[in-house]
Structures are given as C-alpha cells and as structure tokens.
C-alpha positions, -999 to +999 in steps of 0.1 A: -437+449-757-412+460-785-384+435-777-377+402-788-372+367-772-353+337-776-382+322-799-380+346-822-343+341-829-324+312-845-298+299-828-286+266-843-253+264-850-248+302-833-231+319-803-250+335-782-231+363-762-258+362-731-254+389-704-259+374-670-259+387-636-243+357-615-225+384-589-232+359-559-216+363-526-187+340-521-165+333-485-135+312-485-137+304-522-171+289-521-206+306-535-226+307-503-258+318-520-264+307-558-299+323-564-292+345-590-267+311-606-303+295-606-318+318-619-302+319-653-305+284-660-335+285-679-319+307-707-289+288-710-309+253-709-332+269-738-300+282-765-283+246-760-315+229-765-321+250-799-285+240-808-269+273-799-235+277-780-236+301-748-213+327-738-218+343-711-207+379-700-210+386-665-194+411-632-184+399-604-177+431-574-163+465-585-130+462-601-132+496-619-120+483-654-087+468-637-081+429-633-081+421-597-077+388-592-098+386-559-128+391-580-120+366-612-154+345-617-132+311-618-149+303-578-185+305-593-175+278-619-186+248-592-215+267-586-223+273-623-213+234-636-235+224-608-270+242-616-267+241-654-257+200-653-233+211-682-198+215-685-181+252-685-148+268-697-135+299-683-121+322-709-091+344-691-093+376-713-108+391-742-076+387-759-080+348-757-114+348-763-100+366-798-080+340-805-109+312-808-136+296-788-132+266-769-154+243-787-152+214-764-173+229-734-209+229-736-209+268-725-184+293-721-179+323-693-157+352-703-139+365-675-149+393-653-162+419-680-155+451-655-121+440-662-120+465-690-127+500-689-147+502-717-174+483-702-185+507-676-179+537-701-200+522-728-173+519-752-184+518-791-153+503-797-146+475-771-190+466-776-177+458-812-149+435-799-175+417-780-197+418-805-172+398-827-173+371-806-210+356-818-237+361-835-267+372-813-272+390-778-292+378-752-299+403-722-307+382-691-298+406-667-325+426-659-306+437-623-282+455-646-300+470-672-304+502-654-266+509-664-259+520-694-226+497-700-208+478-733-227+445-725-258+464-715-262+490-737-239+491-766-239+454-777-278+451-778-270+478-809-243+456-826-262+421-828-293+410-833-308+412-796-335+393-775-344+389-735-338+360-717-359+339-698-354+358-669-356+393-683-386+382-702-402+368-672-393+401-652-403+427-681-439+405-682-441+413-648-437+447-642-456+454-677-485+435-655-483+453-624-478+489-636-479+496-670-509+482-678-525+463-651-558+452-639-568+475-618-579+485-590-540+486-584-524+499-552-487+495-539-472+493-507-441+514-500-422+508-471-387+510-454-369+539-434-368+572-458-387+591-476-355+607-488-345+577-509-380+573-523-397+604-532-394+602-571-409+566-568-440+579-547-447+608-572-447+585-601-465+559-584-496+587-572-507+593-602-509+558-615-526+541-589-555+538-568-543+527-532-508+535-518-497+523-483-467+543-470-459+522-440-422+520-421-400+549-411-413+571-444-448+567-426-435+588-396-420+613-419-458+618-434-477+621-401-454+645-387-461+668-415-493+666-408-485+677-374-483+646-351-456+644-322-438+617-336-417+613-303-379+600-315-397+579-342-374+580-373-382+607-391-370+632-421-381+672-409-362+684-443-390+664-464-419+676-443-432+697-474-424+668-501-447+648-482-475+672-479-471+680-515-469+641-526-504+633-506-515+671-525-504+647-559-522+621-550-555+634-539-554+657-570-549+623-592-571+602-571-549+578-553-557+574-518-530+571-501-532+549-466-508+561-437-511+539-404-537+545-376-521+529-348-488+519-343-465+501-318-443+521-298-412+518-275-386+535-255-360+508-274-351+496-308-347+462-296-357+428-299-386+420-276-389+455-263-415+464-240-441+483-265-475+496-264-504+503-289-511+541-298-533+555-316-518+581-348-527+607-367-521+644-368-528+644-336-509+621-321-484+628-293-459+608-287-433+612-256-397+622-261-383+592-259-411+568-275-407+557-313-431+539-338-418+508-351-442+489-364-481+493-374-506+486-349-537+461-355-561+486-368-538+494-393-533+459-403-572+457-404-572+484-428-542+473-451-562+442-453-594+457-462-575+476-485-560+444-502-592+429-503-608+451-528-570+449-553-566+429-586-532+441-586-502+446-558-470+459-560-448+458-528-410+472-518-401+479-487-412+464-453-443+484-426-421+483-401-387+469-379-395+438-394-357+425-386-367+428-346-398+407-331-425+418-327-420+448-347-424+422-376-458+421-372-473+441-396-456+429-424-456+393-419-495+400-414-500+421-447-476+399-471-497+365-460-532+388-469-514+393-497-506+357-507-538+342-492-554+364-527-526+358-552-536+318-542-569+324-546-562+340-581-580+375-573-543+391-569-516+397-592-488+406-569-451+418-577-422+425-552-393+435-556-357+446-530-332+436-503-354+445-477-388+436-495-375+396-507-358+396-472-395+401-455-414+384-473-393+349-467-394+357-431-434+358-436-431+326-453-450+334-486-422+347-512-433+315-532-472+328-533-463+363-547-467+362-583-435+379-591-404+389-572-375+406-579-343+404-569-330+433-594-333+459-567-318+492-584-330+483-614-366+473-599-371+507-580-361+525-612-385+512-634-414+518-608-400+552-606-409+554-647-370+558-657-361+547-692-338+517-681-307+515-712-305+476-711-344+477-718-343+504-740-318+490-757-335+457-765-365+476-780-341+496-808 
C-alpha cells in the first residue's frame, strides 16, 4: 500500500479539492438513485470534522469538454444537502471559482469538470488551475481512476494527495481479494461473452486456485471442447482462446469449474418450459434448445467448491438471472456465498452492473464483504492493469 489517507494529512484550516464520482441517474430534475451520493459522505463528514473545507470535483454524463446545460450538477444539490446534513454552494465555472471561494457554505461543488477540455486530455496546465484552488487532493473516486484525466491523474502530481474513505475502503479490498489474499482463493466469472472478458480470465488463471466460468462464456468453453451447444449463446471465433485459457490454467494450477448440468429451453423467456441436461464435451443439444442457467449438480459443485475458499471474488451472474427460473443458480451460489462470509470463513468481493444487480435480487449484497459499484475500473484492476488514478496516488 504506497498511497496515503486522510489521517496522514492535515487538513485544518485547508481546502481539500476531493474528486468524487456522484454521476447518479436523474428524471425530471430529481436524483432517482443516490448510492454513489451516499457513498461519499464518509470522506466529506471526516475533512469537515478535521476542520478542512471540501471541494468537490465531479462529472456528471458526457459533455465532451463543452458546457451543456442538461448535464450541470445543480439537480444533485437536493440530493447532496440531503446525505451530507450540510449546506452546499454550487460554483458555476472555473473562472468563478478563480475569483474566491464562497466561504459561507460548509462545502463547495465545482461545476461539471468535463466542462473543460483539458480534463479528459489530462491537461498539465488546466490540472495546475485546479490545483490553485486548495491545498491537498483527495481521490474518492475509485470508479474513475481507470481514466487517466486532470482530476484523476494530473492533480494527484500537483498537491499533496490521499484516498478517500471510499477509495481507501475499495483499494483495501481488492488488495485482500487478489493481490495478496488468504488463499485458497477462487473467482466466479459470469455473464454472456467471453469476448469481453478474456484478458480478465488469463490474468485471473494464474493467480488463483478455483475459477467458475458460469453464464453465456460457459457455453463458449464447452463447445470448444466439442459439445453441441444447440442455439445456446455462444462465441465460435474464441473457440481456441478458451481452449488455450483452460491450457493456462491447468499449466498454473487453477482448476477451472465449467457447469455439469444446465437448464435448457426452446425460449428465452420468463417461466419458460425448461428441462435438466446433462453437459460436457459430449453433450448434444437440439437446434433449437439453449442453456440458460446451471443445473443442480452444478450448483452442488459450486458449493462444494465455495466450501473449501477463504477468499471469493465474483463479477458477472451463472446464468439468465433477469428471467425466473433461470435465476436459480446464482441466487443459490451468492447465498452459499454469504452463508460463509457470515460465518467469517469467507472473505468475499464483488463487483459490476450485472454482478451488484444479482446479488440484491438474491438478497445478500449486505453479507458480501465488499462490493463494487466501480465497474470499469473494477474489471480492470482484476485484469492486473495499472489504473492512473491509483497510480497516481502512489507517486
């Protein structure tokens, strides 16, 4: 761990330029979802307690270094004054911002920073204008440090620079799960391609010691291994990269758990008629049968497999969890999953869309140990990519 945290800085009497990631959804004016609002509220409670004044540099959409009104942060204000209990001042522009802080609010949010070009080009020069603004950097934005950006990147360079709360609790994490963790350690990778997830599964092969490849990737594996795979979801062009990724793994010694049985229909759809088959290389499915979820002997498996873990990390779902009863498997697997982390034999992170969406739908996201909601930024780092916001910090 080579980066600092808010209690090894001083912050009485100083402004603390904190990047945030507040880029909640918002209909009609209103923020309809204010997770990642909460989620920031730790940080900023901890620099006013230690007498420090909070700025905060956020995004909000895709403006591309233009001011577009539709996606000024002045609708998340409600949202904001609401979690933090505190008082907070929109600054317009970088230009006002220039001109003086508003001393009267307890914390200030600088408009939309992808207002300016120079943020997503990493500009020396507009870094050093925000730079000029206060006396230390804070990096709570852990969803955004895989972009090498002014308020990412650049600034950590200019100021003296710490994690938040959040970026701390998220870096603690994934140092826990993969780059040193209690092992045995095993991961379940899930979801529909193997296309979108093939630099993750070589990395992770030859640093653990159980992988689960469940979902649509699964069907991509047992068909290059020769099963009929029916009109299952599948990936022919990436038939050799997942023979040579299970060559990785058994070379490295991670054994690598494909399903066994699997449910299969004639129709992607909710309550579809389905039956259990058995899979393998030698399975044979019909034409116009597809798997979309693991059967029960797979679950059995997974389960044994989970038993014998210290350590867990999850992304991506075992099946069509969106459709009953193709949930099945993944509801069934998270809750063996949280039944250990209760029990305190499991350390277990998670992290993406699909992942945080499943695992609330199983009912146990509050049993994990850690979950992510960085999801770019969480698949790179289990990929083993340098990320610049985290890189950054540890200059």
């Amino acid at each position: 761990m080579g980066w600092k945290t808010l209690d090894d800085m001083e912050l009485g009497g100083r402004t603390v330029l904190v990047r945030v990631d507040i880029n909640v959804p918002v209909e009609d004016g209103r923020v309809t979802d204010a997770t990642r609002i909460e989620r920031i509220v730790l940080t900023v409670a901890d620099i006013l307690a230690a007498g420090g004044k909070p700025l905060l540099l956020a995004h909000f959409g895709r403006p591309k270094g233009k001011v577009v009104p539709e996606m000024s942060l002045k609708p998340l204000l409600p949202a904001l004054e609401g979690a933090l209990g505190r008082s907070v001042a929109l600054i317009d522009s970088l230009e006002t911002a220039e001109q003086g802080l508003n001393a009267d609010a307890d914390v200030l949010l600088l408009e939309n920073i992808r207002f300016y070009p120079g943020e997503e080009a990493n500009d020396e020069g507009f870094a050093r204008r925000l730079a000029a603004l206060g006396d230390i950097y804070c990096n709570d934005a852990f969803s955004a440090a895989h972009r090498a950006h002014a308020s990412t990147e650049a600034l950590a360079r200019l100021l003296p620079a710490c994690a938040g709360r959040l970026m701390q609790a998220e870096l603690s994490a994934l140092e826990a799960a993969l780059a040193t963790p209690e092992r045995p350690v095993g991961a379940v990778v899930g979801g529909a391609k193997v296309s979108t997830k093939i630099e993750l599964l070589e990395n992770l092969v030859n640093r653990l010691d159980v992988l689960v490849i469940g979902g649509g990737m699964a069907n991509t594996f047992l068909a290059a291994l020769g099963a009929d795979m029916g009109a299952s979801l599948k990936e022919p062009d990436f038939y050799g990269t997942a023979r040579d990724i299970l060559a990785q793994a058994d070379k490295a010694g991670c054994r690598v758990i494909l399903p066994v049985d699997g449910l299969v229909a004639r129709a992607f759809a909710e309550g579809a008629a389905h039956e259990v088959m058995a899979l393998g290389p030698d399975a044979k499915l019909a034409a116009d049968q597809m798997v979309l979820d693991a059967g029960p002997e797979s679950i059995a498996v997974l389960q044994a497999a989970f038993a014998g873990l210290k350590t867990l990390i999850w992304n991506g779902p075992m099946g069509a969890f969106e459709i009953a009863p193709f949930d099945t498997a993944t509801v069934a697997a998270a809750q063996a999953a949280a039944r250990q982390t209760r029990a305190g034999t499991l350390i277990s992170v998670a992290g993406g869309g699909d992942t945080v969406a499943a695992l609330n739908q199983a009912g146990v996201a509050d049993d994990f140990t850690y979950i992510s909601t960085a999801g770019g930024a969480f698949l790179e780092w289990m990929e083993g990519k340098e990320l610049p916001g985290v890189a950054a910090l540890n200059s």
